[in-house]
N, C-alpha and C positions, 0 to 999 in steps of 0.2 A: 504494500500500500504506500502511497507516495500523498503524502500527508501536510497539508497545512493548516496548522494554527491560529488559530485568531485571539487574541487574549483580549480583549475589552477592557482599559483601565482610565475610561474617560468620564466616569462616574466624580460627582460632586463629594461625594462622603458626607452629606450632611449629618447625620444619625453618630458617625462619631465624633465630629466636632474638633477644636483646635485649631492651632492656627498652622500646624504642618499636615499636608494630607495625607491619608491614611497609604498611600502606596506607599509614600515616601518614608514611613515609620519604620524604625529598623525592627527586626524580630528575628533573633536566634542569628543576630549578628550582620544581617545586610537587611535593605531596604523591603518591604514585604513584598512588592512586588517581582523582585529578584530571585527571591525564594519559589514563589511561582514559576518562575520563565526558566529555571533549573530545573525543577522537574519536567517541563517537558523537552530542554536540552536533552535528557536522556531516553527519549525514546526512538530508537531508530528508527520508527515509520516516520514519524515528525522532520520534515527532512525544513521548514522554514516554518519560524514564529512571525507573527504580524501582531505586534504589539495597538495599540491604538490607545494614543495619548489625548489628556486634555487638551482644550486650544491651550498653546502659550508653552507648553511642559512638552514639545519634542524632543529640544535638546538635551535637558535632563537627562530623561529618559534614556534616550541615545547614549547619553557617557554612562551608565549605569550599568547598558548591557557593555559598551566597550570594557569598560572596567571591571566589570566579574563574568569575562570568558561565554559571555552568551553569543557565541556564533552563528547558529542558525536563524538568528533572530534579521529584517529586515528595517531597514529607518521607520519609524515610528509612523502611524497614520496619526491624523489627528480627527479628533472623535464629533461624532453630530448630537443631536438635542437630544437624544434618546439612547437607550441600549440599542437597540433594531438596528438605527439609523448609524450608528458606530459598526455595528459589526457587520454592515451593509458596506461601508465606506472601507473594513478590511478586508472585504471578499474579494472586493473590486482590485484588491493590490496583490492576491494571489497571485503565483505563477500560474502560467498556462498548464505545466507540466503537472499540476496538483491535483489531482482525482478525488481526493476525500478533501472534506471540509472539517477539523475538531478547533469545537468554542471552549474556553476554561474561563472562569471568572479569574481576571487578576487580583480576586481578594479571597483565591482559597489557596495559598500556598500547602497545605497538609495533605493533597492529591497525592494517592500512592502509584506506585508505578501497574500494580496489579489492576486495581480500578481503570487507569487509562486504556491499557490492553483489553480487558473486558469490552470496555467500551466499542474500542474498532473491532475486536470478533466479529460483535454483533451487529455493527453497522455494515461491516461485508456479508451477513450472512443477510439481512433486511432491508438495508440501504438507509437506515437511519436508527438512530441508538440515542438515550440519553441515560443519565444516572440517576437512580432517585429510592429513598426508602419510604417503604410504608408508613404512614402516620400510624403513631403510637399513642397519640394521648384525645382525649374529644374534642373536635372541633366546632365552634358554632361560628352561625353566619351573626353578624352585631351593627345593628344600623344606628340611628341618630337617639344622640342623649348617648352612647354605648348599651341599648336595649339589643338583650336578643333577639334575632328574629326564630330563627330556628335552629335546632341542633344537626351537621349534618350525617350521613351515614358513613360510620370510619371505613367499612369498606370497599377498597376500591380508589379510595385517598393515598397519594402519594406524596411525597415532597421534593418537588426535583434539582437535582443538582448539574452540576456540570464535571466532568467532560459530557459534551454534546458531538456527536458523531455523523455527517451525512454526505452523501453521492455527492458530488461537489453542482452535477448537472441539476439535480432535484431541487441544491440550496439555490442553485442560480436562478431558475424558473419562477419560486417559490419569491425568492426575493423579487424580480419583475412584476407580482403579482401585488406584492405589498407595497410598493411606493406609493410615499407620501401617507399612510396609514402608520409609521414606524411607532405611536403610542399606544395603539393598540395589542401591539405583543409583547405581553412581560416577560418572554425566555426568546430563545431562536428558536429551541422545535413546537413552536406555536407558530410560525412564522410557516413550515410545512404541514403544520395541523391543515391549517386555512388553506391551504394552495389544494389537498385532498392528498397528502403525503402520509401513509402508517409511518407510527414512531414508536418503537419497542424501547420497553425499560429497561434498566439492565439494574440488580440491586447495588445497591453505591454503596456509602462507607460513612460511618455518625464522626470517626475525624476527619472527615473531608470537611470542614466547617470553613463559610465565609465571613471572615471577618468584617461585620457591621458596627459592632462598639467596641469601646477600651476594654470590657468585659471580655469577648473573643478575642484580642489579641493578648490579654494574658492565657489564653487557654491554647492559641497558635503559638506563644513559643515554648509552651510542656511540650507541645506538640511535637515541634522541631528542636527542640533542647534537647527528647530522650534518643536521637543520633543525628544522621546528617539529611535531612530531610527525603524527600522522596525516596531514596537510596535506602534508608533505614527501613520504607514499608515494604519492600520489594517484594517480599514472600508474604505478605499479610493475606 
């Protein structure tokens, strides 16, 4: 499989707040976003990362990967108003030569190497894969005032995570379909829900967690503290 990356890291971080952004926060020793774009430096299907910065933070970024050995990686896109709309703007920078498409949030550096491979299996064997575990606890739907509306049924409730896996042709279509709609999909394989694309789950990993508060990045760097990140889950 000949494999490109897209890492979306053109997110605001408001919810964690500060005045350095949350990519930029070091954890288990380099910048968190760094931590990420290493683990998927070590996949050999992964043959280019396509990072996507915020406006104004290419450069950065740029020295970031020059400085800690991220070769596969390409100059930084710079990201649109939306998640969609960003990882829209790093497909377009793909190489030609890239048959598969894999999306990773750049705020879950705790991805194991096992979970990513899972991933493509299964997106070879369906043409599209995403990661995700079963919800475990009850969910209710909560509208105005935070009144419940209803309880819903845990069955059948996922929580999806990323890596995200697909025919690189399928995302390309898929995307065609979705311009100018890019707020309406809160993940990318909603992006081929909509287009009439099956997307098979694949069961993910409870440390794969995205760093959204201060809270999960002390919990990202147990994470990556108890060895050398991705590397350490290898056999998990």
């Amino acid at each position: 499989m000949s494999v490109a990356a897209i890492v979306p890291a053109a997110g605001a971080g408001r919810r964690f707040g500060g005045r350095v952004p949350k990519l930029a926060m070091h954890v288990a020793g380099a910048p968190l976003i760094v931590q990420t774009l290493r683990a998927l430096q070590q996949v050999p299907e992964v043959r280019w990362i396509i990072p996507v910065a915020a406006p104004g933070r290419e450069a950065e970024l740029a020295s970031w990967l020059s400085a800690n050995g991220i070769t596969k990686a390409l100059p930084p896109c710079t990201g649109g108003a939306s998640r969609a709309e960003s990882v829209a703007r790093g497909f377009a920078a793909a190489p030609a030569q890239a048959k598969w498409i894999l999306v990773h949030d750049g705020a879950r550096p705790c991805v194991s190497l096992r979970l990513i491979h899972a991933c493509l299996r299964q997106a070879k064997r369906s043409g599209a894969a995403v990661a995700g575990l079963p919800a475990s606890v009850t969910v209710k739907l909560v509208g105005r005032g935070r009144r419940v509306v209803r309880t819903l049924e845990r069955d059948g409730l996922w929580l999806i995570q990323t890596p995200q896996v697909f025919r690189r042709d399928w995302f390309g279509k898929a995307l065609e379909k979705a311009q100018k709609r890019w707020a309406q999909f809160p993940d990318d394989a909603s992006v081929l829900e909509a287009a009439g694309y099956r997307v098979v789950v694949v069961p993910g990993d409870p440390l794969n967690i995205k760093v959204t508060t201060r809270a999960d990045m002390v919990l990202a760097e147990a994470i990556l503290g108890s060895g050398a990140g991705a590397a350490a889950f290898a056999g998990r």
